[in-house]
Backbone bond lengths (Angstrom), bond angles and torsions (degrees), N, CA, C in turn:
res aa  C-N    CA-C-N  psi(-1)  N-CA   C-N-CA  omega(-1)  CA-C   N-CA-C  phi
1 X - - - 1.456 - - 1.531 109.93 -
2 X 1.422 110.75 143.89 1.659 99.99 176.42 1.107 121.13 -64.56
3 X 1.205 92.67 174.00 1.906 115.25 -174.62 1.688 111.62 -155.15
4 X 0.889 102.55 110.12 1.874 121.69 -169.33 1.549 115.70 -80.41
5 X 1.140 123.68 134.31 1.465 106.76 156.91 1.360 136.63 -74.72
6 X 0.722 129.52 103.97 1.616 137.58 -149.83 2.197 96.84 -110.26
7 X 0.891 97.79 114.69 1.634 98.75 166.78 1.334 117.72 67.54
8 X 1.540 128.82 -115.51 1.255 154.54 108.35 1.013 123.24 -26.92
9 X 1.477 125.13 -24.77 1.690 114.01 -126.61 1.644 85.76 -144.41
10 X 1.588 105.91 -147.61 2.068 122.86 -174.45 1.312 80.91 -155.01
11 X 1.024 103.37 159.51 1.726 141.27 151.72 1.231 130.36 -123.48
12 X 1.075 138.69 125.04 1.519 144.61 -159.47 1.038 79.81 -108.57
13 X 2.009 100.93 151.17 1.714 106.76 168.36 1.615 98.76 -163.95
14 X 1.145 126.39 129.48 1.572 141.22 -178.31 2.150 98.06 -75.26
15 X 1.476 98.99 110.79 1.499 78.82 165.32 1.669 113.55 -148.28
16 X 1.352 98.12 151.92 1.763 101.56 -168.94 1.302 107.91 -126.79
17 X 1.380 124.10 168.38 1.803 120.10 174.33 1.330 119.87 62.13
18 X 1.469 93.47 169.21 1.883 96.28 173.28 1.403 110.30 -142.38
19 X 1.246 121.34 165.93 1.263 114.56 -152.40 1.978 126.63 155.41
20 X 0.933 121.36 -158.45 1.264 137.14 108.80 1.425 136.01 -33.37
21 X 1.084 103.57 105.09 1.857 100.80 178.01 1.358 128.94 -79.62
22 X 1.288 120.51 130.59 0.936 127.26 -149.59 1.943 93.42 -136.71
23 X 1.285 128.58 122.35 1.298 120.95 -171.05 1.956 100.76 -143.18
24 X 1.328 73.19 146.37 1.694 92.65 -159.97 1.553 113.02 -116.96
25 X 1.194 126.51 119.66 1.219 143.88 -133.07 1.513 122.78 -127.65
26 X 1.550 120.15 87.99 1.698 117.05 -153.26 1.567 93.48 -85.11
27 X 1.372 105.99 -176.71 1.633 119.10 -177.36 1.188 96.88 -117.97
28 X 1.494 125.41 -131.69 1.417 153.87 -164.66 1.676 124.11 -123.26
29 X 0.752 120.51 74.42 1.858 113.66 62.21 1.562 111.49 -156.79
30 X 1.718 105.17 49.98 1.526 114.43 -156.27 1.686 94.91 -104.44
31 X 1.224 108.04 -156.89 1.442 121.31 -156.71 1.757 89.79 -145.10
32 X 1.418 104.68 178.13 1.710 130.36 158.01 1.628 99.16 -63.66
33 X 1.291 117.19 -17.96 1.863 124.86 -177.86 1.580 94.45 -71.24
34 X 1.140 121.74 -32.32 1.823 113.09 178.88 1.247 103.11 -60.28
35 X 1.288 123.01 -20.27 1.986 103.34 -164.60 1.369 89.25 -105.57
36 X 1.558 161.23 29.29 1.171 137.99 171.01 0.779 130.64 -69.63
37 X 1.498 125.89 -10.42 1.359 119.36 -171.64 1.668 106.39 -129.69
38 X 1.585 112.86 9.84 1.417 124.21 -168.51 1.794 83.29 -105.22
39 X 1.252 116.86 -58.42 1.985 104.22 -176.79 1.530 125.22 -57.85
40 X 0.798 115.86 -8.56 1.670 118.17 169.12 1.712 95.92 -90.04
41 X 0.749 120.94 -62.93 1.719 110.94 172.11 1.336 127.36 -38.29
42 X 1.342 110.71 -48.77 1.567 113.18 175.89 1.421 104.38 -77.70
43 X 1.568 137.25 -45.66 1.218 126.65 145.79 0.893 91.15 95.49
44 X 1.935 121.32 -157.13 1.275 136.75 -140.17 1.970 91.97 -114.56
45 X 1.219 115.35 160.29 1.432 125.68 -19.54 1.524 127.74 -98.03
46 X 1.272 123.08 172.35 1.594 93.52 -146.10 1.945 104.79 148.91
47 X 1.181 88.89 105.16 1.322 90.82 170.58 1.398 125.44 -95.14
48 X 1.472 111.58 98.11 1.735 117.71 -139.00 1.704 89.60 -127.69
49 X 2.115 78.26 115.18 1.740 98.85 179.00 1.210 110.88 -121.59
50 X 1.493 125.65 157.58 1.649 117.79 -160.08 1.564 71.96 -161.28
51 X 1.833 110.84 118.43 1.531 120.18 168.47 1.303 87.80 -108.57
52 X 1.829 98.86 -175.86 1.536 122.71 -171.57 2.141 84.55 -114.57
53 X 1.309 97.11 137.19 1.547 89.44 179.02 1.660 109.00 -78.99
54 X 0.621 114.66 160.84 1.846 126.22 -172.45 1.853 103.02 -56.75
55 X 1.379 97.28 113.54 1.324 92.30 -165.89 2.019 126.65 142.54
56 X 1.742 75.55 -75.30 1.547 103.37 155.42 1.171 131.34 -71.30
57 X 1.280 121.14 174.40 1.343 126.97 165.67 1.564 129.74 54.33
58 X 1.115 123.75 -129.85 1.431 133.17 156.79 1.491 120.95 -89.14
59 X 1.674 107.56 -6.37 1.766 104.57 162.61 1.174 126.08 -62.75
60 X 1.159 123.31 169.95 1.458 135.41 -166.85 1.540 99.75 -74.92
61 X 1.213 139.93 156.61 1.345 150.87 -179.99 2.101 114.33 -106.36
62 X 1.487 114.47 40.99 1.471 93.54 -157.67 1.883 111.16 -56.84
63 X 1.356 113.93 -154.98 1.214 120.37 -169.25 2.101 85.62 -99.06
64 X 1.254 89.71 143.59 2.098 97.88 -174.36 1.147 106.05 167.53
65 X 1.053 123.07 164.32 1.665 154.70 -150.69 2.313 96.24 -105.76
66 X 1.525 101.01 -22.30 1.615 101.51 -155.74 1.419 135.55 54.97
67 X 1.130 103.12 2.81 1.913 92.87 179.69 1.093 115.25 -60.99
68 X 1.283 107.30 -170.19 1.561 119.62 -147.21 1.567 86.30 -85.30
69 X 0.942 127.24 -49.13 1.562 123.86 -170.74 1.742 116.75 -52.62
70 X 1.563 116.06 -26.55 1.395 133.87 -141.27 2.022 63.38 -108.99
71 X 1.011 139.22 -53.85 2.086 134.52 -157.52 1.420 87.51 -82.30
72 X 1.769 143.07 -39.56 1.247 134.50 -178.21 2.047 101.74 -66.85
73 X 1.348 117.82 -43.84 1.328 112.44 176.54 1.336 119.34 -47.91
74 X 1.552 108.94 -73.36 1.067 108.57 175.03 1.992 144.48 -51.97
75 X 1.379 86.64 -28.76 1.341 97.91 175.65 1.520 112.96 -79.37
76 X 1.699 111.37 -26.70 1.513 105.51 156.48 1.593 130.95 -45.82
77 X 1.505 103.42 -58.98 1.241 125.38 165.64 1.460 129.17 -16.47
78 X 1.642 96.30 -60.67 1.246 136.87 167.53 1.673 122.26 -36.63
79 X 1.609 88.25 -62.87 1.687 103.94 175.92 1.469 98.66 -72.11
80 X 1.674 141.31 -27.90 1.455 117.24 -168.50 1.751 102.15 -94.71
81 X 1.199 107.36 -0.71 1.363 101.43 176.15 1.640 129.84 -109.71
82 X 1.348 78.06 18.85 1.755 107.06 173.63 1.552 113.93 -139.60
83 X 1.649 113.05 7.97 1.761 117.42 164.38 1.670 99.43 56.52
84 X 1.537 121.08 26.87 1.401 105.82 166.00 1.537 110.30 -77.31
85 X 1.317 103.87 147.17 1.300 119.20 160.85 1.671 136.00 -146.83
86 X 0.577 116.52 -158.33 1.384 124.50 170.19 1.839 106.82 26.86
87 X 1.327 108.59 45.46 1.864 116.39 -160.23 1.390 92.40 -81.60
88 X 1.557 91.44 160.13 1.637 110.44 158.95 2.084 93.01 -107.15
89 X 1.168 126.16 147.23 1.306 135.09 173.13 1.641 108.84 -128.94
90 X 1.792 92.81 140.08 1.544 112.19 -176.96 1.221 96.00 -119.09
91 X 1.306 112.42 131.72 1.817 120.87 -178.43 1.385 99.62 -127.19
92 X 1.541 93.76 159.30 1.924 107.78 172.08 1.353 109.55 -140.29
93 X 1.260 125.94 111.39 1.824 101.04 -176.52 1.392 107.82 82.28
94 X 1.343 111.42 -155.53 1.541 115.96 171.41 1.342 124.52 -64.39
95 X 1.428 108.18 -14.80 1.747 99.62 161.16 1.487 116.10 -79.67
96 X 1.479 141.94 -0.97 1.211 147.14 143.38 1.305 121.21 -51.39
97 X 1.619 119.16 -54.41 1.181 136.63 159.18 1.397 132.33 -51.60
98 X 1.285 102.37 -34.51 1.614 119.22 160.45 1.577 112.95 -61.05
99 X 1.284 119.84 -48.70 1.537 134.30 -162.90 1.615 101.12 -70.67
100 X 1.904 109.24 -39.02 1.122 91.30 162.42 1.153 147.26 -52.70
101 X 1.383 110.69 -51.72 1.435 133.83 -165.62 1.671 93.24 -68.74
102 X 1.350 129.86 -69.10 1.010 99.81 -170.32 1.509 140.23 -78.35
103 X 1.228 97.24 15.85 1.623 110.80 164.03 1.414 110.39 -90.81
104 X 1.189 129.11 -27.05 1.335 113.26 -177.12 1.885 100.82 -87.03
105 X 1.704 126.21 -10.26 0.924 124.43 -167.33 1.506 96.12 -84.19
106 X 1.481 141.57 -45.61 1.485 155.32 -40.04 1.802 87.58 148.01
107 X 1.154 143.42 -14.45 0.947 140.61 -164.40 1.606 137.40 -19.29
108 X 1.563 105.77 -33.05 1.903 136.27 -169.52 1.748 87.34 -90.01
109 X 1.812 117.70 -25.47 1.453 109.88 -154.31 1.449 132.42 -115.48
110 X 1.975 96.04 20.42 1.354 114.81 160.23 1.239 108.62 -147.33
111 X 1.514 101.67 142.72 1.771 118.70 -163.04 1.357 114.09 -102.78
112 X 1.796 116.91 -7.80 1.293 116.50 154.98 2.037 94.65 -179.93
113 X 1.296 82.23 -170.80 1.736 85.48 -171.49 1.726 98.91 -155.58
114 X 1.501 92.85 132.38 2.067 87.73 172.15 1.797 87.92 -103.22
115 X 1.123 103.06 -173.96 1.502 106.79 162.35 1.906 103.51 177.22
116 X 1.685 103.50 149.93 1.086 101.78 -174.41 1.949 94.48 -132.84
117 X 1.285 110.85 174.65 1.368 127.88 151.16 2.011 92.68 50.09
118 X 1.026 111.44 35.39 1.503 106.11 -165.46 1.442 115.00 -103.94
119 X 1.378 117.46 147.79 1.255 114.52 167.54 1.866 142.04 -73.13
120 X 1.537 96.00 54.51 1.668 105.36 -156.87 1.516 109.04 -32.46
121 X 1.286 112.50 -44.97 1.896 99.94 -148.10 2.003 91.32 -162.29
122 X 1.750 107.84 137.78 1.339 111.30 167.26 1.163 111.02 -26.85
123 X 1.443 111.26 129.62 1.664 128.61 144.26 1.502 142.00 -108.82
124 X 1.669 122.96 169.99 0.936 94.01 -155.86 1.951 91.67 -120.35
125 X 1.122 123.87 -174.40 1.628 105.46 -157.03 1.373 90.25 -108.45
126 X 1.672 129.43 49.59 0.534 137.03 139.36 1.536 124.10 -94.81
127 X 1.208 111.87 -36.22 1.108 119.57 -178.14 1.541 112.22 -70.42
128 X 1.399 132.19 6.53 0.946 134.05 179.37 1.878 109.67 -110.59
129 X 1.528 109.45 139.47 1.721 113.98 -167.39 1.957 76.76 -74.39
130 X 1.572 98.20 151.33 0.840 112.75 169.51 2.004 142.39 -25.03
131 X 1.584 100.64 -69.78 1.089 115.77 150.81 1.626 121.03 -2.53
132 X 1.615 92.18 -79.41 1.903 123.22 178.00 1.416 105.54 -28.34
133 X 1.357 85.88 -59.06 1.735 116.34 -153.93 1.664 95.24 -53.52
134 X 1.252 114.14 -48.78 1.604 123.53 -164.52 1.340 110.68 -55.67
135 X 1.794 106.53 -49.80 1.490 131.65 -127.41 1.896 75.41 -91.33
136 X 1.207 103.66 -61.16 1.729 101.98 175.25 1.359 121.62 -44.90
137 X 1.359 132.16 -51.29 0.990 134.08 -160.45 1.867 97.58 -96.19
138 X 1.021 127.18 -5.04 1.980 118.57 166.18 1.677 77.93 -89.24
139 X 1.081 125.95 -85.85 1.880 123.24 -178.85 1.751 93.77 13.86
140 X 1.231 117.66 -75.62 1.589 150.51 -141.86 1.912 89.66 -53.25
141 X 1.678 102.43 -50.70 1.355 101.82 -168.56 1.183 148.83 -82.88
142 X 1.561 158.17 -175.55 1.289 114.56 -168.08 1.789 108.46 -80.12
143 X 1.204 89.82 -22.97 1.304 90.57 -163.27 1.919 117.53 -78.68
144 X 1.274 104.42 -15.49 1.336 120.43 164.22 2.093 115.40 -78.74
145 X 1.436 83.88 -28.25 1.567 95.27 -174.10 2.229 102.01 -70.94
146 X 1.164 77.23 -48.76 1.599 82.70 174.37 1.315 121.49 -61.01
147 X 1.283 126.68 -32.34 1.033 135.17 177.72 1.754 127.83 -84.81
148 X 1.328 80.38 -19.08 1.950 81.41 161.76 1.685 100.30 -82.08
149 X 1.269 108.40 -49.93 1.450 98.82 -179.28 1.428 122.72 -56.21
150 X 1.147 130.92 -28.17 1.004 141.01 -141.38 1.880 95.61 -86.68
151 X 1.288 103.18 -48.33 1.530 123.17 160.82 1.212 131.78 -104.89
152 X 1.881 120.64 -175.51 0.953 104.50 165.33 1.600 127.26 -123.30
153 X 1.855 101.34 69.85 0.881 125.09 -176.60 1.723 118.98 -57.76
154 X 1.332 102.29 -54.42 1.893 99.37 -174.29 1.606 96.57 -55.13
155 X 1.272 129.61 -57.17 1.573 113.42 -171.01 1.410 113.31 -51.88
156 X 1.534 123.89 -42.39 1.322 125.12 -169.17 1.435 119.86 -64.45
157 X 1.514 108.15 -21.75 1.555 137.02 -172.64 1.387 96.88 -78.69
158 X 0.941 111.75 -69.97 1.722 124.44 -165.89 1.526 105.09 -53.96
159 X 1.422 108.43 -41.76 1.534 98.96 -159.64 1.723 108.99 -110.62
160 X 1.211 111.83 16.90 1.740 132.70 -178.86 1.759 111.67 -123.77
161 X 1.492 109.96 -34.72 1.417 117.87 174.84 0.871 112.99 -122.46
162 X 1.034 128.54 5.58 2.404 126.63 -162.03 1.745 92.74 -124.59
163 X 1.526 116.69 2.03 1.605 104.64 166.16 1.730 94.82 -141.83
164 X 1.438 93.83 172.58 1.270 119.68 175.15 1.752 115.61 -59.89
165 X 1.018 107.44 -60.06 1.547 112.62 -164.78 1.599 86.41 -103.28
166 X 1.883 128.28 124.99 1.552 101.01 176.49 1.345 93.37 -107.71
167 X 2.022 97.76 169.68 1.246 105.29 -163.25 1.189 116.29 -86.04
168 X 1.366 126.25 170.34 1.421 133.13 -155.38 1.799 88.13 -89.35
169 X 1.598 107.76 -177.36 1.473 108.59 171.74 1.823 120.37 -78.34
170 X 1.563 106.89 -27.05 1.351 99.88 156.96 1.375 135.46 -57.44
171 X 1.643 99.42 -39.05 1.807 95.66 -165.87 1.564 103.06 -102.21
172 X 1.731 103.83 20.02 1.811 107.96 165.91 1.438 110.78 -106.06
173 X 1.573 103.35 2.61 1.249 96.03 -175.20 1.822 111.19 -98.64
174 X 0.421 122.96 6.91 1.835 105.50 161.81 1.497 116.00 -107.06
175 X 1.759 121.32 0.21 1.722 108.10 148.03 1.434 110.24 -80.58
176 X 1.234 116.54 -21.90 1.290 105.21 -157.85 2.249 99.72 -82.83
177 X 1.806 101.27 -17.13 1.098 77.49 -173.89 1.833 134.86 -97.24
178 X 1.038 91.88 23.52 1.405 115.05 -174.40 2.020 102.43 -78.19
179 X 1.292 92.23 -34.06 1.658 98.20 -176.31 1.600 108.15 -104.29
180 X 1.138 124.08 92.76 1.840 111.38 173.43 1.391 109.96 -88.40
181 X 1.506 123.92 -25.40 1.577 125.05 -143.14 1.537 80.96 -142.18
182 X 1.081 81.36 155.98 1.862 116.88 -177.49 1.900 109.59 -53.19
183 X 1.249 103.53 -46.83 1.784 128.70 -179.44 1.742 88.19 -60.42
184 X 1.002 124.39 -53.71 1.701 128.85 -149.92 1.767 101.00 -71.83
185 X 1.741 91.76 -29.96 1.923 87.81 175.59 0.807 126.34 -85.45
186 X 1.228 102.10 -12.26 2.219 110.74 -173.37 1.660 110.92 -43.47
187 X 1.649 121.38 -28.86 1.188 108.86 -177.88 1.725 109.07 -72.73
188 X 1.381 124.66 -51.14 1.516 136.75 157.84 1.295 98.23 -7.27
189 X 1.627 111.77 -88.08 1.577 129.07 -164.34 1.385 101.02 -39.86
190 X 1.479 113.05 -53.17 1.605 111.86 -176.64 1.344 106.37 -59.59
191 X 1.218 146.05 -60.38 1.238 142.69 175.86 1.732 119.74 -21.65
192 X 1.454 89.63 -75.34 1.623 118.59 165.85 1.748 129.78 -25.55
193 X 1.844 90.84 -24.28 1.707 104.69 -160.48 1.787 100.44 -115.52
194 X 1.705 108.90 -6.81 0.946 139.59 -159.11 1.775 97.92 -75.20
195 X 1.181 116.96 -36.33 1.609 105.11 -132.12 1.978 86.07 -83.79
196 X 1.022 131.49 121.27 1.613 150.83 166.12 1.383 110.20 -27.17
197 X 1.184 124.48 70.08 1.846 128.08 164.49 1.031 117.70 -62.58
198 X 1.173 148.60 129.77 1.557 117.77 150.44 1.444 116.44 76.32
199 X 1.430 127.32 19.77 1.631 112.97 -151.29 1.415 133.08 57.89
200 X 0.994 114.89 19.51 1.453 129.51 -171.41 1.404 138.84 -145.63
201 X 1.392 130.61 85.35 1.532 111.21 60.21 1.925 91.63 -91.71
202 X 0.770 99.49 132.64 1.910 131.25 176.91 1.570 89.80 -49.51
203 X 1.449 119.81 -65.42 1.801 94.83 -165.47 1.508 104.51 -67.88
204 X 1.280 142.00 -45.51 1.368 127.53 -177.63 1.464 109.92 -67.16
205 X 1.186 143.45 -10.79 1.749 140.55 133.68 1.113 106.63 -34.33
206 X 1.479 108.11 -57.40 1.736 111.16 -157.81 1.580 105.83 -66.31
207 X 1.192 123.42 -46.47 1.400 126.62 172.33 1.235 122.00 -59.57
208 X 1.299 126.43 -46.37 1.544 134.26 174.01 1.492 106.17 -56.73
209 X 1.248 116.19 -33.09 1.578 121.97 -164.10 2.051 100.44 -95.34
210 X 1.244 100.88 -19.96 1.473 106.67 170.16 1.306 119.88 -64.45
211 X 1.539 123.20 -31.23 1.642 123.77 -164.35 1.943 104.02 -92.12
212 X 1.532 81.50 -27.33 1.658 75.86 -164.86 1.461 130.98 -62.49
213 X 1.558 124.08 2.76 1.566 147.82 171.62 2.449 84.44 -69.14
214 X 1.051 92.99 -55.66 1.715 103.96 -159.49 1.899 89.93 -64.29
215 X 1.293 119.34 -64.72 1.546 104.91 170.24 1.396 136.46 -17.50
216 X 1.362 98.30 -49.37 1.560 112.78 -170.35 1.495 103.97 -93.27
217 X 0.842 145.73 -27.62 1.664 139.13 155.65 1.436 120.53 -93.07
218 X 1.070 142.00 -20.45 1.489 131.67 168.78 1.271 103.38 -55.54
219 X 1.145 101.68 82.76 1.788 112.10 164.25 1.112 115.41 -88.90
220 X 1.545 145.87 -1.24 1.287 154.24 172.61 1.456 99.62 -103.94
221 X 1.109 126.96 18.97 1.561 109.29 -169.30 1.691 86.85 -147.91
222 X 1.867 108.41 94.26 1.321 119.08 165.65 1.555 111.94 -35.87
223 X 1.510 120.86 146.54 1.573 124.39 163.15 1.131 108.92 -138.77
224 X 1.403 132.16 135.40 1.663 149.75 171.42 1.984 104.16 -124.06
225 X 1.560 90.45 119.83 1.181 148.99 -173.24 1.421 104.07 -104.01
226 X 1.766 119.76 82.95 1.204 119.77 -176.73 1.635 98.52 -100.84
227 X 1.473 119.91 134.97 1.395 131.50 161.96 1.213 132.63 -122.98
228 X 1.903 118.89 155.90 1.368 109.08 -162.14 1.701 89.07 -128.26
229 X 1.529 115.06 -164.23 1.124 135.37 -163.84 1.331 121.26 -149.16
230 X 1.276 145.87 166.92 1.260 119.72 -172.55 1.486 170.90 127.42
231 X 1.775 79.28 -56.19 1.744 112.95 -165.61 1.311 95.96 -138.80
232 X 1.283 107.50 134.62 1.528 129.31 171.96 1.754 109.03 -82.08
233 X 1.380 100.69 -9.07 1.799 118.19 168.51 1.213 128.82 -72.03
234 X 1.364 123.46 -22.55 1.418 142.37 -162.21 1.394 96.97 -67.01
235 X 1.169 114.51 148.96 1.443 153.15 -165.75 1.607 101.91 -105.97
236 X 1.386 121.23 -71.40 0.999 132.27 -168.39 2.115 124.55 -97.45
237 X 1.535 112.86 52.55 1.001 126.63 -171.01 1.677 127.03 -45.95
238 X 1.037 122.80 -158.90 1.750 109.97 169.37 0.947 127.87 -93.85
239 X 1.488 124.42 7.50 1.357 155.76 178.85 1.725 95.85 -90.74
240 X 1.111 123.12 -87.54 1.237 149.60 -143.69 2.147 94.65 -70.11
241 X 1.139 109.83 -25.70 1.758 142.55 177.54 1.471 95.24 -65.91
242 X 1.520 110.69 -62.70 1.437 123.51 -165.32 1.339 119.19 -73.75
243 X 1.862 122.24 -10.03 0.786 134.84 -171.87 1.694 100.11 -105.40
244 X 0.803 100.49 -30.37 1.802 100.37 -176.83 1.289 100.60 -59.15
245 X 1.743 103.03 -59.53 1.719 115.11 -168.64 1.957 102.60 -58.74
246 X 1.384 135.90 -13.92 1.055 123.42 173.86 1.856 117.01 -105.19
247 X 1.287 101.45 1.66 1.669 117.51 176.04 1.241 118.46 -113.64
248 X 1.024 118.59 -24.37 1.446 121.96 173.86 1.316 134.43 -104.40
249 X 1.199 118.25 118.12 1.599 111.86 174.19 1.391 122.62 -70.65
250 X 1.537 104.83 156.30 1.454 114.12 169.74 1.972 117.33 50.88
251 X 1.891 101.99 35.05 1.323 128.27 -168.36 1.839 97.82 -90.81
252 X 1.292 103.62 103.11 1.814 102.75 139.01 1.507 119.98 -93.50
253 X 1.605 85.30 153.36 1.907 94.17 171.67 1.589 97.05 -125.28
254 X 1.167 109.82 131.78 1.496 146.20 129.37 1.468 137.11 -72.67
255 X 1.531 114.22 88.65 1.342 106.97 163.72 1.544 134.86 -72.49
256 X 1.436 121.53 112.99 1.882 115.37 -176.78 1.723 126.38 -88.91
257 X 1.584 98.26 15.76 1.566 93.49 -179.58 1.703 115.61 96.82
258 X 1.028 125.03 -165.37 1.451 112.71 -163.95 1.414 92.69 -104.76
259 X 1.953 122.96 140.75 0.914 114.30 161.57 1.369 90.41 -166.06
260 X 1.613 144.87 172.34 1.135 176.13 -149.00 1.405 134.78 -100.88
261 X 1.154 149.18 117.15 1.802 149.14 -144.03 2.141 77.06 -31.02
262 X 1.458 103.31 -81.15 1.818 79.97 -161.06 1.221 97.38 -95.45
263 X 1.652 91.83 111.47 1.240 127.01 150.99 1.026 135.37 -40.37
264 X 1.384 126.65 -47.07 1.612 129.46 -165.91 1.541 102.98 -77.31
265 X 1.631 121.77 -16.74 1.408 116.67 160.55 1.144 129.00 -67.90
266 X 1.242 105.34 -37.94 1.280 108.89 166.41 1.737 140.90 -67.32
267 X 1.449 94.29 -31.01 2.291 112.14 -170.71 1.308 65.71 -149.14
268 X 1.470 125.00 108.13 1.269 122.60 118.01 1.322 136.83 -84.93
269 X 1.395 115.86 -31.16 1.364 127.31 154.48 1.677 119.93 -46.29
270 X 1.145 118.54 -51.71 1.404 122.97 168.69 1.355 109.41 -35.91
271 X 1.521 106.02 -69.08 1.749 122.19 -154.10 1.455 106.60 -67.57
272 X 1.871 115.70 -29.83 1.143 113.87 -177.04 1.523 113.01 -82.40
273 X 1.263 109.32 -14.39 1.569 113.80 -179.67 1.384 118.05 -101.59
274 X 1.068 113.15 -17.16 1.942 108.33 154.80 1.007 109.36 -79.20
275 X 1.626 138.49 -41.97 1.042 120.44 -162.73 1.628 97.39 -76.71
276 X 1.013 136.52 -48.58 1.310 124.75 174.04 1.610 128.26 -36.80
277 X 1.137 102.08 -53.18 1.509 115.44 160.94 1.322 127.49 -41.49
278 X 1.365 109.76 -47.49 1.522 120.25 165.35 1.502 123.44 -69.35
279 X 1.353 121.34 -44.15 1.076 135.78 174.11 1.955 98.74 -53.61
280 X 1.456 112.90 -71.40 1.937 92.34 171.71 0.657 142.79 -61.98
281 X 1.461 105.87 0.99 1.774 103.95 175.32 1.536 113.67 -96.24
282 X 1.395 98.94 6.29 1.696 102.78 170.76 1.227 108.71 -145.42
283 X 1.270 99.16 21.68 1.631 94.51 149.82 1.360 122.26 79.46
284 X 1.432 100.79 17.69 1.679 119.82 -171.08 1.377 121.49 -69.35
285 X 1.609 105.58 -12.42 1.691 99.97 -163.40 1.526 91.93 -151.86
């Protein structure tokens, strides 16, 4: 599968069909390996690409800090060195959050966006069930910081407690193998330390809080709002649901049945078949 030069650095990216482009967008601490079983579902036609963000996956690892600003660069990069345009984008996590930002940056250069399990807009650590609240804030410290690195705890977490059914040691093994050494997780950890509490860290506030003027008026720019049931893991609750549907324009919701923060392990069939559904009825592909 190709691999681009992007910056400094490469980008790996899984791609099938032709078409309309259509690009699919993992979070933390997954790969282009989250959508395998969601792109054969959404199917043809459709030129349907799923990269590893810079960092992850089979991308290049350069020397960086990872913030959110350093995954919005590169993934720009990305799109001009592959002449995408005019996309529809599927996000999960921070690749939802990503899809925002650069559509509201990018405005002429996405034609709609689904998104699930995503990080829409600053929160406050209240809004998080207890558990969350903990697991983020030891993350925060050194001694929690070391200890994700130290192992390979965030993958084992995510993909044993962050879904419904967890995965066996075979089908955990190709997130886990992108990271062997402590250096290889630093982008993870950054992710992990990422998510906006309280205003804090302040520039990923500042960015999250930048798109949301573009939410509420992109009325030409379809959005699908996929939700689950279930999981005490969920990201995106009936609260956080209710807020989209009053901030966002031109917002459908899709419910897919019960499944776990990553979802697409869990209902891939679901996620790939609404979003498809949605996508023809506006003409996306």
């Amino acid at each position: 599968m190709p691999v681009v030069d992007v910056l400094d650095s490469t980008m790996y990216h899984e791609e099938t069909g032709e078409g309309a482009p259509v690009v699919f967008l993992h979070g933390n601490p997954a790969s282009s390996h989250l959508w395998r079983e969601v792109l054969p579902v959404f199917g043809s036609p459709g030129r349907l690409l799923a990269p590893d963000l810079v960092g992850m996956g089979r991308s290049g690892k350069p020397d960086g800090a990872y913030r959110f600003a350093d995954h919005a660069r590169y993934l720009d990069a990305w799109f001009d060195a592959l002449g995408l345009d005019r996309v529809v984008l599927v996000g999960h996590d921070w690749g939802g959050t990503l899809a925002f930002d650069l559509a509201a940056r990018h405005p002429g250069r996405v034609r709609g966006i689904a998104f699930m399990e995503t990080i829409v807009r600053p929160m406050s650590r209240a809004e998080l069930s207890a558990p969350a609240r903990e697991r983020f804030e030891t993350l925060r410290t050194p001694e929690g910081g070391q200890g994700a690195l130290s192992r390979n705890d965030l993958v084992d977490a995510a993909f044993t407690r962050g879904v419904l059914s967890p995965l066996d040691e075979e089908e955990i093994a190709p997130y886990r193998a992108p990271y062997p050494d402590p250096d290889s997780r630093r982008p993870l950890l950054a992710w992990a330390r990422s998510l906006p509490l309280d205003g804090e860290p302040a520039d990923v506030a500042e960015r999250l809080d930048g798109y949301r003027d573009w939410l509420a008026t992109s009325d030409d720019v379809p959005k699908l709002l996929l939700t689950f049931d279930s999981s005490p893991t969920l990201l995106i609750t009936e609260d956080m649901a209710a807020w989209c549907a009053t901030h966002m324009a031109a917002l459908e919701r899709e419910h897919c049945g019960p499944a776990g923060h990553h979802a697409p392990e869990d209902r891939p069939e679901a996620i790939g078949a609404a979003v498809a559904s949605w996508a023809d009825r506006h003409g996306l592909r």
